[in-house]
C-alpha positions in Angstrom: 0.0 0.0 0.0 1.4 3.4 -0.9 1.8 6.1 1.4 0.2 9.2 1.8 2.4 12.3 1.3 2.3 16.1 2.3 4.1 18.9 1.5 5.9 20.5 4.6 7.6 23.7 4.8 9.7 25.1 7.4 9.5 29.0 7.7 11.7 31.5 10.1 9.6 33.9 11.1 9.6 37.3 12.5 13.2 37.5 11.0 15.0 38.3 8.0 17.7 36.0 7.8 17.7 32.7 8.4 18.4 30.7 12.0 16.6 33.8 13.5 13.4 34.3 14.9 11.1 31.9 15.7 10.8 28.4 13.2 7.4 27.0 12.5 6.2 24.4 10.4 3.9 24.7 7.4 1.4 21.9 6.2 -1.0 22.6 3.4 -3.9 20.4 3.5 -6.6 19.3 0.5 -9.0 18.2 4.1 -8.9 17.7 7.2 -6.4 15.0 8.8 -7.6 13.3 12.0 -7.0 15.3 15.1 -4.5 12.6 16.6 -2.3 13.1 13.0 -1.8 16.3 13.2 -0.9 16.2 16.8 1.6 13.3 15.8 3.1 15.5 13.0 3.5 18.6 15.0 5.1 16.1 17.8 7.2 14.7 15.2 8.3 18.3 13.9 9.5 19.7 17.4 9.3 23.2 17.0 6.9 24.8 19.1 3.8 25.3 16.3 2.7 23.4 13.5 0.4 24.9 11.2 -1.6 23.5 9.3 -4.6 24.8 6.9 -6.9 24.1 4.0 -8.8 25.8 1.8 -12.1 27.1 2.6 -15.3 28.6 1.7 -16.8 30.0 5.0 -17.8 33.0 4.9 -14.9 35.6 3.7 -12.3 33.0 4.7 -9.8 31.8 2.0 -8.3 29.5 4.6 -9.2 27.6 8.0 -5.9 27.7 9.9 -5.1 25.4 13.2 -2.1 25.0 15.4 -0.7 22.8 17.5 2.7 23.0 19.5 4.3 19.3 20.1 1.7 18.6 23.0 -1.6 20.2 22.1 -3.7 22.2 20.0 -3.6 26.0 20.9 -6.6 29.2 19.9 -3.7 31.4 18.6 -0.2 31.8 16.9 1.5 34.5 15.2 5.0 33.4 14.2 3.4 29.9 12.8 0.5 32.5 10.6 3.5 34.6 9.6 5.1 31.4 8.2 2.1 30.2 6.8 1.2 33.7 5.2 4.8 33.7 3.4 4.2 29.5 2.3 0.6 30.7 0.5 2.3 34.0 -1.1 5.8 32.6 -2.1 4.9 29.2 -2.3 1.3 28.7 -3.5 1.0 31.3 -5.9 -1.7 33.3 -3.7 -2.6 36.2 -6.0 -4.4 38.6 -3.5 -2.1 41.2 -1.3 -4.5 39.8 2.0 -5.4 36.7 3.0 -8.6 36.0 5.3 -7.8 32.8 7.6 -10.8 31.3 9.6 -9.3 30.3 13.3 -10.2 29.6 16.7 -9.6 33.0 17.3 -11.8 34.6 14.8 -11.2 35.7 11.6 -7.3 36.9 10.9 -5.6 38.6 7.9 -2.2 38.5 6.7 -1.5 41.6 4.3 1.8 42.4 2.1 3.8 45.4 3.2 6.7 44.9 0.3 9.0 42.8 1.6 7.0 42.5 5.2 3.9 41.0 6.0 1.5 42.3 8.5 -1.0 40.8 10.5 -4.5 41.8 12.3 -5.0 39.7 15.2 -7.4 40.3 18.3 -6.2 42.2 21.3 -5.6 39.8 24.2 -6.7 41.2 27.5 -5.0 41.0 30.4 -6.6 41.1 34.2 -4.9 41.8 37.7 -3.7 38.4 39.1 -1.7 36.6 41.8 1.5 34.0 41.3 3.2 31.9 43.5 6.4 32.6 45.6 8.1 29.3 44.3 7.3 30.4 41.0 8.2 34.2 40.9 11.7 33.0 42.8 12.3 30.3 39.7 12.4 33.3 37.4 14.9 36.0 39.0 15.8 37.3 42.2 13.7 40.7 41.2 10.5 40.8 42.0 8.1 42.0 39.5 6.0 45.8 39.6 2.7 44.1 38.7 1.1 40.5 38.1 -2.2 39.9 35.8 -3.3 36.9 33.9 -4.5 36.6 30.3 -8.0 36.8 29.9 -8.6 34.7 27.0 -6.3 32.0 28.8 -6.5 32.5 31.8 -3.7 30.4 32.7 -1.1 32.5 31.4 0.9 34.8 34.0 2.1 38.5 32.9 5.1 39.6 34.9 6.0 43.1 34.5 9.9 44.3 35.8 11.3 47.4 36.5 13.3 46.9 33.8 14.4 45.0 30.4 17.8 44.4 31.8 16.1 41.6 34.7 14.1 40.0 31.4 17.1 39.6 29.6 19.3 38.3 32.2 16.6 36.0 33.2 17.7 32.1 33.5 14.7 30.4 34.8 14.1 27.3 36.6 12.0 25.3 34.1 11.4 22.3 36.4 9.7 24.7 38.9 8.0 26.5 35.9 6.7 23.1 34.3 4.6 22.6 37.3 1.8 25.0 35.9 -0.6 23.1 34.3 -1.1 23.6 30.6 0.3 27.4 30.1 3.2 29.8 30.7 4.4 32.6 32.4 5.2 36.1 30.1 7.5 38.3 31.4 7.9 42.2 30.1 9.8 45.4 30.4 10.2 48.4 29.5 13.0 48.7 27.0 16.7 49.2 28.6 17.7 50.4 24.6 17.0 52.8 22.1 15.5 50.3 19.1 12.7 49.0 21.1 10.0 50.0 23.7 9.3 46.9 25.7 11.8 43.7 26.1 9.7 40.5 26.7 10.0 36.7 26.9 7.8 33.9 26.9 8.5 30.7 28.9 6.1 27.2 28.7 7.8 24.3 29.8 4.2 22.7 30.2 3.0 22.7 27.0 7.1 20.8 25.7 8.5 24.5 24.8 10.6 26.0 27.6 10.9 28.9 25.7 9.1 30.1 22.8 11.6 32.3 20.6 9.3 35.0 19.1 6.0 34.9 20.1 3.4 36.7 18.1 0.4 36.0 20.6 2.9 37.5 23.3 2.8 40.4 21.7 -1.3 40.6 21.1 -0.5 40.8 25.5 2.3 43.0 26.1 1.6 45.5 23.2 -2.1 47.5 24.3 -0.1 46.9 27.9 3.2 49.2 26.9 1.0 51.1 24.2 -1.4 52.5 27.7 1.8 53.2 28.9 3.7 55.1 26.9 0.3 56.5 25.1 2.0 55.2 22.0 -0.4 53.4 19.4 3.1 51.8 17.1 5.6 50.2 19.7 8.0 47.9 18.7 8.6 44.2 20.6 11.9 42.4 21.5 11.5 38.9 22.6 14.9 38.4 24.1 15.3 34.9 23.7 18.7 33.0 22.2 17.3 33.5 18.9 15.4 36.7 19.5 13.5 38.8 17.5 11.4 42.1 16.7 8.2 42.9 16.1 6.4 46.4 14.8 3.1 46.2 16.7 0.6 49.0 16.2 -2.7 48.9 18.7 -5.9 49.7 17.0 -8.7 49.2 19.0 -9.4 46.1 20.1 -6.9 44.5 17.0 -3.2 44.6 17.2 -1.2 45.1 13.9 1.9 42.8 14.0 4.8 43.3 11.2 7.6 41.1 10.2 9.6 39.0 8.1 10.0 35.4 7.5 12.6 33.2 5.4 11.9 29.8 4.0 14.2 27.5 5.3 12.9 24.1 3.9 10.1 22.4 1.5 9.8 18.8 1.6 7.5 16.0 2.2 5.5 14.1 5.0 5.1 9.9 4.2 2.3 8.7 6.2 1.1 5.0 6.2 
C-alpha cells in the first residue's frame, strides 16, 4: 500500500535572515487529517507550532488555519500564521495582497507590506492576578511591579519588571515552571535600549516549549499593555530569547497590527502510512 504524502515547509519567522526568529512548520492540506495526526506531525516536527490549513469557503475566509505545538492544539499563533502567510504568497502562488484565515480565534488577515507582511490579530486582554512565591523565585531574584493573567487564557501569567535588563538576564528554573498546568508565564519590560520600547519573553515548559523564541500572541498581551503606557499606538517588541527577534506592533482598537519577516528554510514532504 502506498503512502500518503504532504508537503511540509519550514518558515523562520519574525526574522530576515535565516536561524533567527522563531521556526514554524507549514502543512497545506486538501482536508482535514484526524486530530490525533496532526498532533503526531506537530510532535514529530518539534518546534513549538505546526500549522496547518486548508482551503475554505466559510464566509470571507480563503483559509481555516489550526495550530498545534508538540503537545496540544492552541486558539492562537502568530509566528506559525506569519510562516504560513509567506508559504501561501511565495509558495502557493496566492494572487491577492491579504489573505482572510478562519481560526479559533476569529477571523485573521495576513496583508503584504513589500517585503513585510502584516497581521490583524485580536487584542488579548489581560486582568490583575496573583502568582506563586516558588514560581516568581524560579524566574529571577527581582521581584516584579505588577502580576495579571490573560483573559482569554486564563492560565497564562504576565510579569512586569522594572526593567528589560532583569528580562534579559533571566535564567529560569524550568522544572519549577513546568509545574503550571497547561500554560506559561510572560514576562515584560520596559526597553533598557534605544531600538525598542518593551523587552519581553515567553516561557512554557508545560506545554514541551521552555521557551518560545518569538511569540506573536505575546505580543497581542504585552503590546495594548506598553501602548497604555507610553500613550503610543506603534511600539515595537523584543522577545529576548537566544534567537530573539522584533516585532512592529501597532494597537488599533481592540486589533493589534503585528509586522515582520519570515525566510523559508525548507520544503519537503510528509510519508504517512
Amino acid at each position: 500500500m502506498s503512502n500518503q504524502t504532504l508537503p511540509i515547509f519550514q518558515v523562520d519567522a519574525f526574522t530576515s535572515h535565516l536561524f533567527a526568529g522563531n521556526p514554524a512548520a507549514v502543512v497545506p492540506l486538501e482536508r482535514w487529517l484526524p486530530d490525533a495526526t496532526m498532533q503526531q506531525i506537530a510532535m514529530e516536527n518539534n518546534l513549538s507550532e505546526t500549522a496547518f490549513f486548508v482551503k475554505t469557503e466559510e464566509g470571507d475566509a480563503d483559509f481555516h488555519i489550526r495550530w498545534f505545538t508538540p503537545t496540544v492544539e492552541v486558539p492562537l499563533c502568530g509566528h506559525a500564521t506569519l510562516a504560513s502567510a509567506l508559504v501561501m504568497f511565495n509558495q502557493l502562488g496566492f494572487a491577492g495582497d491579504e489573505i482572510r484565515l478562519q481560526s479559533k480565534s476569529g477571523i485573521l488577515t495576513a496583508r503584504r507590506d513589500g517585503d513585510a507582511i502584516v497581521l490583524n490579530f485580536p487584542v488579548q486582554p489581560i486582568v490583575d492576578g496573583t502568582v506563586a512565591d516558588n514560581i516568581v523565585a524560579a524566574l529571577s531574584p527581582e521581584k516584579p511591579q505588577a502580576v495579571f493573567k490573560v483573559v482569554s487564557r486564563d492560565t497564562d501569567y504576565v510579569l512586569v519588571y522594572e526593567n528589560g535588563k532583569t528580562v534579559r538576564d533571566m535564567v529560569p528554573d524550568m522544572s519549577v515552571l513546568a509545574t503550571l498546568a497547561e500554560r506559561g508565564v510572560i514576562v515584560t519590560a520596559p526597553s533598557d535600549s534605544d531600538d525598542c520600547d518593551m523587552v519581553s519573553r515567553y516561557f512554557l515548559p508545560a506545554l514541551g516549549i521552555n521557551e518560545d523564541p518569538v511569540t506573536g500572541y505575546m505580543h497581542c498581551v504585552v503590546a495594548p499593555y506598553w501602548a497604555g503606557k507610553t500613550g503610543k499606538a506603534n511600539v515595537v517588541g523584543y522577545q529576548a530569547s537566544a534567537r530573539g527577534g522584533f516585532i512592529d506592533c501597532t494597537v488599533d482598537g481592540d486589533r493589534v497590527h503585528l509586522k515582520g519577516r519570515a525566510v523559508l528554510f525548507l520544503k519537503g514532504e510528509i510519508y504517512l502510512p
